[in-house]
N, C-alpha and C positions, 0 to 999 in steps of 0.2 A: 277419720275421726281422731282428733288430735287429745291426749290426756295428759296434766298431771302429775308428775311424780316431786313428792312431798319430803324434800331432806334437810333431818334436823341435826345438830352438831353442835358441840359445846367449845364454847371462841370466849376466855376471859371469866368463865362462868354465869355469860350470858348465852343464851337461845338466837339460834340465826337462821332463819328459815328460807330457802332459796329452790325456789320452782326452776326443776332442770329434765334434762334427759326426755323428752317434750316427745310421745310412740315407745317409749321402751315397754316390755312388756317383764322387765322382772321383776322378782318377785324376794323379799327379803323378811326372814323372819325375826332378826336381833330388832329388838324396841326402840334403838336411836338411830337405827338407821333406814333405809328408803322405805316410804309405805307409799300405798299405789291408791288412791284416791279411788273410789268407787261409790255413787250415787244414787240414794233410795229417795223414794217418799218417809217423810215421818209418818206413822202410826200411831193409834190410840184407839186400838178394835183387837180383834180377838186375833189379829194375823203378827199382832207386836212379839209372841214371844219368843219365839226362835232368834228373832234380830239382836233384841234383848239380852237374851243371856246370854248368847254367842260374842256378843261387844263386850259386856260385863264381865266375863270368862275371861277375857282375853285372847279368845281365836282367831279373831281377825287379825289380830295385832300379830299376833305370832307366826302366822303364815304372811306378812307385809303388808298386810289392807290396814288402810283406816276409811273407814264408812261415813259417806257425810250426810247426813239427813236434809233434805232439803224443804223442810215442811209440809204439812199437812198438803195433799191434793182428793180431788173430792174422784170418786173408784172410775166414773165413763172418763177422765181425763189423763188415767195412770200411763195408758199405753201410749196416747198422746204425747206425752212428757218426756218418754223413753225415745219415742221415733226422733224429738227434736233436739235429743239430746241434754235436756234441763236433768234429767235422769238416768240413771245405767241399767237398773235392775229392779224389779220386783218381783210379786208371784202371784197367782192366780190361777182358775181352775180351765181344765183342759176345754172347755166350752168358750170361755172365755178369751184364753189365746186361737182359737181355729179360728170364730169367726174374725177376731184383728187381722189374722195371716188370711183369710179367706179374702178379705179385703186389700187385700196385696201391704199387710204390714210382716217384715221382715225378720218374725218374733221366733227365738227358741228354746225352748226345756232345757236347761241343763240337769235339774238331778231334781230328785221329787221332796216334798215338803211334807205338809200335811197326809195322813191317810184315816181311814177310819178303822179306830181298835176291834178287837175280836168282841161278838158279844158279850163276853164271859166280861170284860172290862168294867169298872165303874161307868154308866151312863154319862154323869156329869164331862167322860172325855169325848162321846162321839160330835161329830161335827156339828150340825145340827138340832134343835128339837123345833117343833112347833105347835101352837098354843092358842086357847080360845077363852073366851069373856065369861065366865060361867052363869054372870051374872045378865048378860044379853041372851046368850043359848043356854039355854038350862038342860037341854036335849041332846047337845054334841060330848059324847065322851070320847070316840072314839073317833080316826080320819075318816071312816067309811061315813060319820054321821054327817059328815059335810051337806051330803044328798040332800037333806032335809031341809036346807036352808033354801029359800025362794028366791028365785033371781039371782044377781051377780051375788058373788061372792069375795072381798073385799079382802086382797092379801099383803102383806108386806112386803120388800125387798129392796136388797141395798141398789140395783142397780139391774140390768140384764143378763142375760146370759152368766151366770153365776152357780151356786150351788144352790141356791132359793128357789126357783123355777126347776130348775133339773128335778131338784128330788120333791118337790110339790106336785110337777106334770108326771113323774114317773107313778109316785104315791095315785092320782088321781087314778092315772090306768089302769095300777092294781086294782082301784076298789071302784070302780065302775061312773067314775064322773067326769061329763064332760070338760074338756078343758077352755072351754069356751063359757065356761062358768066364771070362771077367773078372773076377776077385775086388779090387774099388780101398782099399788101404792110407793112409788120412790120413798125411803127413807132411811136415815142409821139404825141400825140396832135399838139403842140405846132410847131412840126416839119410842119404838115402837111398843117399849113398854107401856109409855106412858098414853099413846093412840089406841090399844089393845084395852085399856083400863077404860077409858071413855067412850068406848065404846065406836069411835070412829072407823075398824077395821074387824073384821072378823077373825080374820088369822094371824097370829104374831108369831114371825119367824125370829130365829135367835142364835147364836153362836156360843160356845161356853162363858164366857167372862156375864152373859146378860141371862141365864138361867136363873139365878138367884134372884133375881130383881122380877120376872115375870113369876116368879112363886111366890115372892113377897108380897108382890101387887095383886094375887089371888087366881092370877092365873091358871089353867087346867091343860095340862099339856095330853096330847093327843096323839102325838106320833114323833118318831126320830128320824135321822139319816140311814140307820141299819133297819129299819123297817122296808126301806127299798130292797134287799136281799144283795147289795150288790157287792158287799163286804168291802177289805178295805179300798175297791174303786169307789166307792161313797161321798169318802173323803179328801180327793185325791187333789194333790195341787202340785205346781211346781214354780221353782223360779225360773225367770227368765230374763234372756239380754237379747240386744238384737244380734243378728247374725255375723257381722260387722263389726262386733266390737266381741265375739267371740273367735273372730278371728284374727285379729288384729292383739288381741291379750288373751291368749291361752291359759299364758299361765297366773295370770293374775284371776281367770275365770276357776281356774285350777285350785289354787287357793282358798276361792270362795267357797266352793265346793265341801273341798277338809274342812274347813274353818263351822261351816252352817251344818253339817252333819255332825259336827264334834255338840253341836249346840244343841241339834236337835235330840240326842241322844243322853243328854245331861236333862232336859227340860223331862222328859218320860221319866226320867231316874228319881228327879225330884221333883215332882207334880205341887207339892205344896210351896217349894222355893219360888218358884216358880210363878205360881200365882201371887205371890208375896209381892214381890216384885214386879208382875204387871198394875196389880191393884195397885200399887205406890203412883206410876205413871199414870193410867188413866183414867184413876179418883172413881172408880167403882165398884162394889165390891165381886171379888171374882173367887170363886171356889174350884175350879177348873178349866184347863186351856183345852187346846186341840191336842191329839196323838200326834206323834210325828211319826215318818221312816227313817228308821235304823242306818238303814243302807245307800247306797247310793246307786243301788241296781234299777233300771228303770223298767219295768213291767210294761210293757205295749199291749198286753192285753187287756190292761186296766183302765186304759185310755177309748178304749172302743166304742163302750157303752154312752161315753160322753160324745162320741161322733155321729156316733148312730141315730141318738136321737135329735142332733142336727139339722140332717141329713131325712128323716121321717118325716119332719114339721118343716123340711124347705129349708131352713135357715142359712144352711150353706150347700152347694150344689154338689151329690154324691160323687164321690171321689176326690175333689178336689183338695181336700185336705186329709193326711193317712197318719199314723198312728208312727209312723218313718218320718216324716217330715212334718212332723211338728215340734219331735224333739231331738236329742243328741247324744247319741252310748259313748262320747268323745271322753267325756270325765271319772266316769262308773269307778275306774281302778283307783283313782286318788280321792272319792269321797269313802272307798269301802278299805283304806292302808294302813287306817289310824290302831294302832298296836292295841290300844286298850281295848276295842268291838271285835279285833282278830282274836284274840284271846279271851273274851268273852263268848266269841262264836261257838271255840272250841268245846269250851267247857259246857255249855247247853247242848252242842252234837255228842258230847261225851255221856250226860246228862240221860237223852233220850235213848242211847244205845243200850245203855244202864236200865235204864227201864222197859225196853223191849224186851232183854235178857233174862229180866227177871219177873217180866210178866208171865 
């Protein structure tokens, strides 16, 4: 896979841009000099914020990326994009990459993204909520009240295999309803508030930037993502490249790493900038994004629950995909090096000792 590198130089006090060095894999963090080109979808959903402020920061830049967005692609076609090359990288949840790689696509975790906050958190950050018509069921307050509804049951989601099925078929288990109730409706988010208000759908799943919008429009929300018990595995997501192009740029994947945890860690810090600035991009109002991890330690036990239920309902064949190869401990030490989180580490382990001692 041949890539890119982007070198800018100042000739006369004009700009001379000249594509060189065509497989290199380094990495430059000075501003005028090499950035390494690396390939997303554009965004305008709840998964925009970490890319967002991490560009807007200046992280990428400073570790030698520059990020090119290559427009909007619609979620069954992201992995697609990536296998042909039109794209380098995105992210998605553990379900969603196993079955691609289940299918013999070449896909791997570098370091984790989203997770789901402690309960003790503001709600408005957990991953998910979902939501009902109050005005069609007058009778559904709770998920358990699903039961009650006759015949199928009419639900939203962006796509398959996703965090919408997962934590709806999980939810179902807990509380005693067939999953064969479940009739799932293709669509964005943002659609489904306005499907949930008319009535065409029973349950309206949502992401944080679109909570405000399903309470404005009357909706009655019923249940969360931490109502699954499965804490922060709930929310769990990671980027991905393929395998092939993690090996071929180490250390440009290396960078990415530093660069998206420096973002991610700013976005938790300032939850309201944050949304500021998503809401600017995509013209909705947003009160809240997702949590992010801190770290860049990768939890393999978090990833389980998302295989497992795979693997129960058939979807991919047991064993074939593990919790080891799906993603990559290759990065951990350089997204957890950044001095500011070392030093903030400390001081919270200082923090709890202090508290122990003097409990």
């Amino acid at each position: 896979m041949k890539k890119k590198w982007l070198v800018v130089g100042v000739v006369g006090g004009m700009a001379l841009a000249v594509a060189a060095l065509l497989g290199s894999t380094r990495v430059q963090a000075a501003p005028e000099k090499e950035l390494f080109q690396i390939k997303t979808p554009t965004l305008k959903n709840c998964g925009l914020a970490p890319w967002l402020v991490t560009d807007r920061l200046g992280y990428f830049k400073e570790e030698g990326i520059k990020m090119v967005y290559t427009g909007e692609t619609q979620p069954n076609l992201v992995i697609p994009s990536i296998l042909r090359g039109n794209n380098d990288v995105s992210s998605g949840h553990p379900n969603t990459i196993a079955v691609a790689k289940a299918g013999g696509a070449p896909l791997v975790g570098v370091v984790r993204g989203g997770i789901e906050p402690a309960p003790s958190a503001d709600p408005k950050f957990r991953h998910m909520w979902f939501f009902v018509n109050p005005a069609k069921h007058p009778g559904i307050k709770t998920f358990a009240d699903l039961k009650k509804i006759p015949g199928k049951i009419k639900i939203a989601t962006i796509t398959t295999n996703i965090c919408t099925d997962f934590h709806i078929n999980l939810l179902a288990d807990k509380n005693g309803i067939p999953r064969s109730k479940f009739e799932w409706v293709t669509m964005p988010d943002v659609q489904g508030i306005q499907a949930l208000k008319q009535g065409l759908i029973d349950v309206g799943t949502a992401h944080p930037p679109f909570y405000k919008g399903n309470l404005s429009a009357g909706a009655l929300k019923i249940a969360d993502s931490t109502d699954t018990g499965l804490g922060e595995s709930a929310g769990l997501g990671f980027y991905f490249f393929t395998e092939d192009f993690v090996k071929k740029n180490p250390k440009a994947v290396a960078g990415f790493v530093k660069a998206i945890k420096r973002g991610q860690r700013w976005a938790n810090a300032n939850p309201e900038k944050t949304a500021k600035w998503v809401e600017e991009v995509i013209g909705v109002p947003v009160t809240g994004n997702h949590f992010y991890a801190e770290d860049a330690t990768i939890i393999e036990a978090q990833i389980t629950p998302w295989l497992k239920d795979l693997e129960d309902n058939k979807v991919i064949p047991r064993g074939k995909i593990t919790e080891k190869n799906l993603i990559t401990h290759q990065f951990e030490s350089f997204g957890n090096d950044d001095k500011v989180y070392q030093d903030n580490l400390k001081k919270r382990k200082k923090n709890v000792k202090k508290t122990v001692l003097n409990g």
